[in-house]
Each structure stands twice: as C-alpha cells, then as structure tokens.
N, C-alpha and C positions, 0 to 999 in steps of 0.2 A: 148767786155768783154774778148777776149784775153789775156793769160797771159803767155802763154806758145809757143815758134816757133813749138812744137811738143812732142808729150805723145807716151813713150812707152810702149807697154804691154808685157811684156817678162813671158809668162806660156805657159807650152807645152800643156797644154787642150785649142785646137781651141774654143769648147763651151764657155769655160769662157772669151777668148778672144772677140769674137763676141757679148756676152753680157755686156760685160767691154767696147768694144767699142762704143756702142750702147747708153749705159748709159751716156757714157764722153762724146758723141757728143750733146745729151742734153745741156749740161753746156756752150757750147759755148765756151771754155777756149782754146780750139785749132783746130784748122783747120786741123792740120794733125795728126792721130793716125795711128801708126808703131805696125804690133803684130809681135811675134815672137814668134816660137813654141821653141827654142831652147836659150839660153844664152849666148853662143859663137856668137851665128848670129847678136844678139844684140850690143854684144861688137864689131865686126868685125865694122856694120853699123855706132858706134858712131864713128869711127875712120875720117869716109866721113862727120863731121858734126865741122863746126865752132865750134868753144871753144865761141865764143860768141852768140851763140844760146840759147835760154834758153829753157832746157829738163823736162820735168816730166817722172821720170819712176817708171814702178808699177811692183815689183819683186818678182816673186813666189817665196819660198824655193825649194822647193822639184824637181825636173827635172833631168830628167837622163842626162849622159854625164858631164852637166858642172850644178852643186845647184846652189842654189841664193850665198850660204855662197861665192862660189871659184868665184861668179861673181863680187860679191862685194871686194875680195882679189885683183882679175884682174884690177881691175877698178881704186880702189886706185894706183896701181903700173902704168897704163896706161894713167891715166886721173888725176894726180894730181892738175890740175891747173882747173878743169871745175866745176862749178858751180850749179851743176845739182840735184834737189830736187828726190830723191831715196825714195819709200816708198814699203815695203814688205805689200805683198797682198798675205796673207798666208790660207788656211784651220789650222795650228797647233794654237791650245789651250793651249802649251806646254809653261809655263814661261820664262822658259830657253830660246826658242828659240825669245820671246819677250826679254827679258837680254841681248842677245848676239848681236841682232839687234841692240839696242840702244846703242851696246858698239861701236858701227861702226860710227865714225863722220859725214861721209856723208849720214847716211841714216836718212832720217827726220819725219818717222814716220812709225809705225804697224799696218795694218786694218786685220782684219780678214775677210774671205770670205764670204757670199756672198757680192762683192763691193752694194753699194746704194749711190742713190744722195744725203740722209743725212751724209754717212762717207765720201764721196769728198766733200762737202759742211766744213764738221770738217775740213778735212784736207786742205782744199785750206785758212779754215781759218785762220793758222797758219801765212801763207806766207805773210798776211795782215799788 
C-alpha cells in the first residue's frame, strides 16, 4: 500500500512529530517518515532528493526562523518542477489562514491539529 517514496513532517514541536509519526506508520503509505524541527532543514534535505520521488509533506505554520507561509514561498521558487502533495497541519482555526493556504497551488489540503487516521484517511483520499 505504498504511495509515497517518503512523508515529511516539518513542525518544530518534537511531540507532535513523534505522534504524527506514529500515526503515519500505521497507514503503511511509506516506509520512510523525515521530521524536522525547523523548515529550512526541510527545504535544505528536499534539495538531496530526486524530483522523481513522490513526497508527502505535512507543514506546520507557525515556527520560528523560517513559517510554513516563507516555506511554501521558498519551495515554489526552488522546486518548481516537483510534484509533491504539501498539506498544512496547523493548530490555527483562523479562516484567513485556511484562505491563504488554498491560495498556494501547491498545497493540497488543511488539517487542523490533532493529526488522526480518520484526517489522513480524508486526505489520502483525495490523491485517489
């Protein structure tokens, strides 16, 4: 049931990493789950990774140094040609910040926090 060569989890809270990871290995959907406390660290790592690799990444907003928002700015300017299903995995209740996400072409979907098997279940079912 693979679908993915590798899932990122880019949020500076370890906890949530480690329970997001936990969660996703359940599903079976990849073999390798990448965290990363920081979003530079993230971006840096996609640079070592084939354009033909198929990515899942799960992008917090809020993080110090580099947000989701200036990750997703980065990303388009660096990764125009990669294929990769981007979904903010946010604590905000804030519309705006649901608004602004979906204004971003590459990012393919909103979950609010806490992750569960039933919101990666939704969301994997898009990709169907």
């Amino acid at each position: 049931m693979i679908q993915f060569d590798a899932i990122f989890l880019v949020d500076d809270d370890p906890i949530n990493n480690l329970i997001n990871k936990r969660l996703l290995g359940k599903t079976e959907i990849s073999e390798n789950i990448l965290e990363f406390l920081a979003a530079d660290q993230a971006l840096k790592n996609l640079e070592e990774i084939a354009i033909e690799k198929s990515l899942l990444i799960f992008l917090d907003i809020n993080m110090p140094v580099m947000n989701g928002w200036e990750f997703l700015d980065e990303y388009q300017v660096k990764f125009p040609d990669r294929k990769d299903k981007i979904v903010i995995l946010s604590s905000s209740i804030d519309f705006q910040d649901r608004k602004k996400a979906m204004e971003y072409e590459i990012v393919s979907g909103f979950l609010e926090k806490p992750l569960s098997l039933d919101k990666i279940h939704y969301q994997l079912g898009k990709y169907q």
